[in-house]
N, CA, C and O atoms as CSV, one atom per row, in Angstrom:
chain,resi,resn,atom,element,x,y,z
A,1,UNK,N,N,0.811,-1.192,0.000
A,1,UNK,CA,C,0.000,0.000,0.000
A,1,UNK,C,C,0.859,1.264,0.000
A,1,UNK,O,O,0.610,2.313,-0.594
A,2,UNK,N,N,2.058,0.943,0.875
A,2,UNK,CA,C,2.827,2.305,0.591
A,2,UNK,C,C,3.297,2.892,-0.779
A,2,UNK,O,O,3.353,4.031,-1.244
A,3,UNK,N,N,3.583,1.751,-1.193
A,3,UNK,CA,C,4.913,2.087,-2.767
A,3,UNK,C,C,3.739,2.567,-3.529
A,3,UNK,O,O,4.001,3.420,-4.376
A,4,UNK,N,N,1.992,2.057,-3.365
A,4,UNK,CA,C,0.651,3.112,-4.172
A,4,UNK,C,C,1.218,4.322,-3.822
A,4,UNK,O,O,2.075,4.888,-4.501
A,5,UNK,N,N,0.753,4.747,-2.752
A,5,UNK,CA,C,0.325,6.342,-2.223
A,5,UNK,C,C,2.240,6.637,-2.877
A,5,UNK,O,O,2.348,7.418,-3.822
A,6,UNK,N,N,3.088,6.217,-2.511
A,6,UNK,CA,C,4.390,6.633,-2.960
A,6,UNK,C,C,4.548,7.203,-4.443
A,6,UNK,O,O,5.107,8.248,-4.776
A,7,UNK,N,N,3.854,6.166,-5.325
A,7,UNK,CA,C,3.985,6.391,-6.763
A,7,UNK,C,C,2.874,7.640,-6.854
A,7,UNK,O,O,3.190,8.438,-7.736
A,8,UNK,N,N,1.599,8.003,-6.117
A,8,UNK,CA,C,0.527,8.567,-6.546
A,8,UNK,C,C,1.363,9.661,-6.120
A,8,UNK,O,O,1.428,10.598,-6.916
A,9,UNK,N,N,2.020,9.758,-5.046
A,9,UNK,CA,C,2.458,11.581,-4.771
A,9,UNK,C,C,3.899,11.707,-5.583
A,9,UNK,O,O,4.271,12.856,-5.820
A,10,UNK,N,N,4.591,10.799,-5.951
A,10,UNK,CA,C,5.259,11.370,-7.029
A,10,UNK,C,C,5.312,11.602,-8.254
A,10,UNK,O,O,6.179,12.074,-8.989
A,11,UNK,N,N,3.878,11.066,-8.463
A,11,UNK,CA,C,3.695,11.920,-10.336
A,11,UNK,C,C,2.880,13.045,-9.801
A,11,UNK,O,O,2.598,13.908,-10.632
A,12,UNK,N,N,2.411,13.228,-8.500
A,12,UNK,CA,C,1.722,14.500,-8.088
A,12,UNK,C,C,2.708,15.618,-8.197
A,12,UNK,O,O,2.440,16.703,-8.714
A,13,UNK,N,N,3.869,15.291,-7.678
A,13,UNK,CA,C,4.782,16.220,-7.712
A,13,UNK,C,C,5.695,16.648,-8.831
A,13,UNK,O,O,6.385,17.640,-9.065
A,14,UNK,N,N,5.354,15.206,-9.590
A,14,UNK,CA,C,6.006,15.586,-11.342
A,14,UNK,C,C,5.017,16.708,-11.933
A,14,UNK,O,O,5.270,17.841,-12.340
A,15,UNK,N,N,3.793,15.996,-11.840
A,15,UNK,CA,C,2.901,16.323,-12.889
A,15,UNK,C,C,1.937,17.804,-12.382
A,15,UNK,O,O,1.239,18.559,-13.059
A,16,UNK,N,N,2.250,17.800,-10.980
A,16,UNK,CA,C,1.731,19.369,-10.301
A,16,UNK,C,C,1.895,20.607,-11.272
A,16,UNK,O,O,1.075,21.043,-12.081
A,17,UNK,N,N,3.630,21.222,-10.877
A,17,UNK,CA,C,3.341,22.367,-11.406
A,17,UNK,C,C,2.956,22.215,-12.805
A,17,UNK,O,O,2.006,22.910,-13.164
A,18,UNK,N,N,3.574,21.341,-13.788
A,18,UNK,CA,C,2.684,21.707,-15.674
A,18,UNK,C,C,1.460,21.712,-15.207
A,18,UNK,O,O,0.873,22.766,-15.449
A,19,UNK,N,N,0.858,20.936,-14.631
A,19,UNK,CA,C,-0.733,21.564,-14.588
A,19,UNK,C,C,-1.285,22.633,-14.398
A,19,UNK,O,O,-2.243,23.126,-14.993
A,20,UNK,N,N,-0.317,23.252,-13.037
A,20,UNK,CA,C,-0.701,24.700,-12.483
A,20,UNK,C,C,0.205,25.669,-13.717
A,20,UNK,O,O,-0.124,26.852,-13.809
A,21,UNK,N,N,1.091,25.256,-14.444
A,21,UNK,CA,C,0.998,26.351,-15.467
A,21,UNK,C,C,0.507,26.708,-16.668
A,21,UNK,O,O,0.656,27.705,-17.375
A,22,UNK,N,N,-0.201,25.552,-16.782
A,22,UNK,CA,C,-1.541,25.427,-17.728
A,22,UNK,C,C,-2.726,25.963,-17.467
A,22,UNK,O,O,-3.299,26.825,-18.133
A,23,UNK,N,N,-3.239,25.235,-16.090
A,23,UNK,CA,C,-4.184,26.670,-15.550
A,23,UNK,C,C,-3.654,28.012,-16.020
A,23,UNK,O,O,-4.125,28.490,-17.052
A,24,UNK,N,N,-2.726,28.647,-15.355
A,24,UNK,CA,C,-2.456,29.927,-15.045
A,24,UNK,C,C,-1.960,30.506,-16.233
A,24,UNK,O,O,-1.784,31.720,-16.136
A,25,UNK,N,N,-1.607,29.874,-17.611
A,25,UNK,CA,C,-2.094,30.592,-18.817
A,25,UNK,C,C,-3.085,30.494,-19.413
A,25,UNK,O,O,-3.314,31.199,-20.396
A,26,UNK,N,N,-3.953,29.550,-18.938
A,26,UNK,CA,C,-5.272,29.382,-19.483
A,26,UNK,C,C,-6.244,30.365,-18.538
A,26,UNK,O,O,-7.441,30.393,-18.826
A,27,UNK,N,N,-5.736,31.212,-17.360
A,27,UNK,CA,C,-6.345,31.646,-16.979
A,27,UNK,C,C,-6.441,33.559,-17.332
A,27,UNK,O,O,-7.315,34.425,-17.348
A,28,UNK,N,N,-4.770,33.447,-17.599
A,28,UNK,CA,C,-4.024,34.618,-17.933
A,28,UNK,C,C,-5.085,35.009,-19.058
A,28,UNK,O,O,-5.863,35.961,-18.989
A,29,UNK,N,N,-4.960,34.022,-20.193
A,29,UNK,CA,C,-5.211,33.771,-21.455
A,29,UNK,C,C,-6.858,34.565,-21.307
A,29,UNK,O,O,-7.026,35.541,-22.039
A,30,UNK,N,N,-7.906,34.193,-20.482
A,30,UNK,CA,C,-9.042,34.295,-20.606
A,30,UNK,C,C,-9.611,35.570,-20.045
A,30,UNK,O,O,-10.687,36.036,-20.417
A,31,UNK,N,N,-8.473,36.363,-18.702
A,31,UNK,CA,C,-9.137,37.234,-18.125
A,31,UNK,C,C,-8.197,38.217,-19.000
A,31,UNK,O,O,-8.153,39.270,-18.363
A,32,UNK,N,N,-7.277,38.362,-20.408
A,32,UNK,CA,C,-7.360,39.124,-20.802
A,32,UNK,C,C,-8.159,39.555,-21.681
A,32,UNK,O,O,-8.507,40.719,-21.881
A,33,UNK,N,N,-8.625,38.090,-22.515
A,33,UNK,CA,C,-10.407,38.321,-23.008
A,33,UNK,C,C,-11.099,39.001,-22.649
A,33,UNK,O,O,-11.631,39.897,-23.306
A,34,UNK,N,N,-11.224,38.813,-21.803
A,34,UNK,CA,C,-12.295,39.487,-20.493
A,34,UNK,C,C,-12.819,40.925,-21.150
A,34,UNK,O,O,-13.720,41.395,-21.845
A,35,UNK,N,N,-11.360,41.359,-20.283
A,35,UNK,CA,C,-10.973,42.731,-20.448
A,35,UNK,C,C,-11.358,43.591,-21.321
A,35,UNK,O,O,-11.906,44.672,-21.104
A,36,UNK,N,N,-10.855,42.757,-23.093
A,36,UNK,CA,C,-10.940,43.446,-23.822
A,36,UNK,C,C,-12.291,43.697,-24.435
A,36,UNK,O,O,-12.758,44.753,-24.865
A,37,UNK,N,N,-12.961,42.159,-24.365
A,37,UNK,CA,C,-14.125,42.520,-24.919
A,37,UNK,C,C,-15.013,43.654,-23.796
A,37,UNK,O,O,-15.666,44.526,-24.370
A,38,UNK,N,N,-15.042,43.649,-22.265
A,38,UNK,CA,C,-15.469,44.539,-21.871
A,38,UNK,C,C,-16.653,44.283,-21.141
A,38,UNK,O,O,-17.561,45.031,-20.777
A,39,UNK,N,N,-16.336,42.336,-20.920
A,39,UNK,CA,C,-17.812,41.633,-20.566
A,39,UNK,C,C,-17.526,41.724,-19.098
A,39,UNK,O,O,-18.498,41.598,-18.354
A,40,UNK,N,N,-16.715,41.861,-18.729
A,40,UNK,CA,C,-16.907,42.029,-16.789
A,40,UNK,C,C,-15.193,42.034,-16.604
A,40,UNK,O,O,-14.423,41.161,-17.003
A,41,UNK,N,N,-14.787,43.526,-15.740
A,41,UNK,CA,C,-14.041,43.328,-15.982
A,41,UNK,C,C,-13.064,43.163,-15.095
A,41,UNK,O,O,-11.842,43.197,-15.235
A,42,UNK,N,N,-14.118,42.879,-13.645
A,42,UNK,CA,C,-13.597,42.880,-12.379
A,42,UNK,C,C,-13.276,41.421,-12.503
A,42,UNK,O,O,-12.243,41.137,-11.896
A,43,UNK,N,N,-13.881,40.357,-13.141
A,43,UNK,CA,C,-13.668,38.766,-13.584
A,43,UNK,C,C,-12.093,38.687,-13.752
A,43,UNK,O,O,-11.115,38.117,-13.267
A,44,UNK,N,N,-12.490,39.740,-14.876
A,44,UNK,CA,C,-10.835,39.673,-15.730
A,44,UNK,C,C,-9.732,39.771,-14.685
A,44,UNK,O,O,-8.859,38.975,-14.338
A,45,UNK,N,N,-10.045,40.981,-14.303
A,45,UNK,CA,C,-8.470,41.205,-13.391
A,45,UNK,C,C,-8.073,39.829,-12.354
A,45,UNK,O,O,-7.063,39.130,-12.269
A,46,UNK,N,N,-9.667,39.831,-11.486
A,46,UNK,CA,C,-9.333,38.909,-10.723
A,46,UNK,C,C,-8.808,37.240,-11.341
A,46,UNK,O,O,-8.420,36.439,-10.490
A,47,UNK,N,N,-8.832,36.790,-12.892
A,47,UNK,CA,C,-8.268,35.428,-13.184
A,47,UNK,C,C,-7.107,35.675,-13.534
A,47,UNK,O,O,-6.415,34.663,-13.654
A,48,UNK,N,N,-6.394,37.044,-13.841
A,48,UNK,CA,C,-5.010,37.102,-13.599
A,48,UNK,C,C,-4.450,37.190,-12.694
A,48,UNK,O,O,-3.440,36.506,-12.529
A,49,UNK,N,N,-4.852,37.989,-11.843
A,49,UNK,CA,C,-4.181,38.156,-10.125
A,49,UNK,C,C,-4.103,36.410,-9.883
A,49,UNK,O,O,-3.059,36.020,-9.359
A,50,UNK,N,N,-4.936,35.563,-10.165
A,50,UNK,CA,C,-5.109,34.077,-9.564
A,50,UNK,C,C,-4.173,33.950,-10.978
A,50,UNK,O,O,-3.182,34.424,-10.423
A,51,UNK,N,N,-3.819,33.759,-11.995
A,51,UNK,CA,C,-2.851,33.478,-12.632
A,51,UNK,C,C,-1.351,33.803,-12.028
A,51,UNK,O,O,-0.446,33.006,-11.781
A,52,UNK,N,N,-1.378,34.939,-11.905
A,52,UNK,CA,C,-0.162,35.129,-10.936
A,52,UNK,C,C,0.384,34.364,-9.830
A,52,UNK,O,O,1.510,33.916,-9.613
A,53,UNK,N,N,-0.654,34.335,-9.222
A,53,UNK,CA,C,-0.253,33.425,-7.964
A,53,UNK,C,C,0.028,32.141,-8.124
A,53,UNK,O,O,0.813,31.549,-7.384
A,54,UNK,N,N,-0.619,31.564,-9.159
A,54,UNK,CA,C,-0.303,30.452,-9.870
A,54,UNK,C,C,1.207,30.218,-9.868
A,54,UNK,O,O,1.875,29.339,-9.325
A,55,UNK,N,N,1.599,31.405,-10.739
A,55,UNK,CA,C,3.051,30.848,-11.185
A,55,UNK,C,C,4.177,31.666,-10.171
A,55,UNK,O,O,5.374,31.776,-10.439
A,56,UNK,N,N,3.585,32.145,-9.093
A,56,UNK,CA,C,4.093,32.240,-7.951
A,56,UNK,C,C,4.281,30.948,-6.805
A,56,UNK,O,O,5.090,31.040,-5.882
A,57,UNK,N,N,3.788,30.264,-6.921
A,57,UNK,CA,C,3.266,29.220,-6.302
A,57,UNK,C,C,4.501,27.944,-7.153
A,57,UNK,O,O,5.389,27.408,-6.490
A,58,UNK,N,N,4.339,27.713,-8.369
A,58,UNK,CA,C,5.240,27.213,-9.034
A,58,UNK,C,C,6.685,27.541,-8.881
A,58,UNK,O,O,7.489,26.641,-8.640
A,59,UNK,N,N,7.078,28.841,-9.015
A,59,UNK,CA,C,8.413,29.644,-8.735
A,59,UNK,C,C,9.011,28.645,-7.424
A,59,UNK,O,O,10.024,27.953,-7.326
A,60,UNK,N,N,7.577,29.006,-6.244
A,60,UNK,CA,C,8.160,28.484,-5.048
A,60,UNK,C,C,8.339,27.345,-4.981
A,60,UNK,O,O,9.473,27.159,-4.538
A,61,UNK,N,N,7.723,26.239,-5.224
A,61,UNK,CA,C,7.973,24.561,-5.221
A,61,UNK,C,C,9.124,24.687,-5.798
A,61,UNK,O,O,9.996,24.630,-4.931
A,62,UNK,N,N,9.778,24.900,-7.346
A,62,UNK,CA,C,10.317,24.713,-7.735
A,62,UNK,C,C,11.866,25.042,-7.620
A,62,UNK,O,O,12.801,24.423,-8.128
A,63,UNK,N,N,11.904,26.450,-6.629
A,63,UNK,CA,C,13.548,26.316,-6.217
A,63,UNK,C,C,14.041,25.576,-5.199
A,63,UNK,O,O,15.253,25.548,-4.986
């Protein structure tokens, strides 16, 4: 049972941040949409600020 949970948290930890930097340009990506078209634009800012942190969050695991 260990060497499971062993293997499950180390592709967690492989496969973590690409995910979270996929979010966080897919999020980048959408709240500058947002913006431009002009459909809400408090949405917008706020899925970049959470994009940011995203790859703030990544920065940190990763050094």
């Amino acid at each position: 049972m260990e060497s499971v949970l062993a293997a499950i948290a180390g592709f967690a930890i492989s496969a973590g941040p690409g995910l979270l930097m996929l979010a966080a340009f897919a999020l980048a990506f959408a709240g500058v949409q947002m913006i431009r078209k002009g459909q809400n634009r408090q949405k917008g800012v706020l899925m970049i600020v959470c994009a940011a942190v995203f790859v703030a969050n990544v920065m940190i695991w990763t050094l």
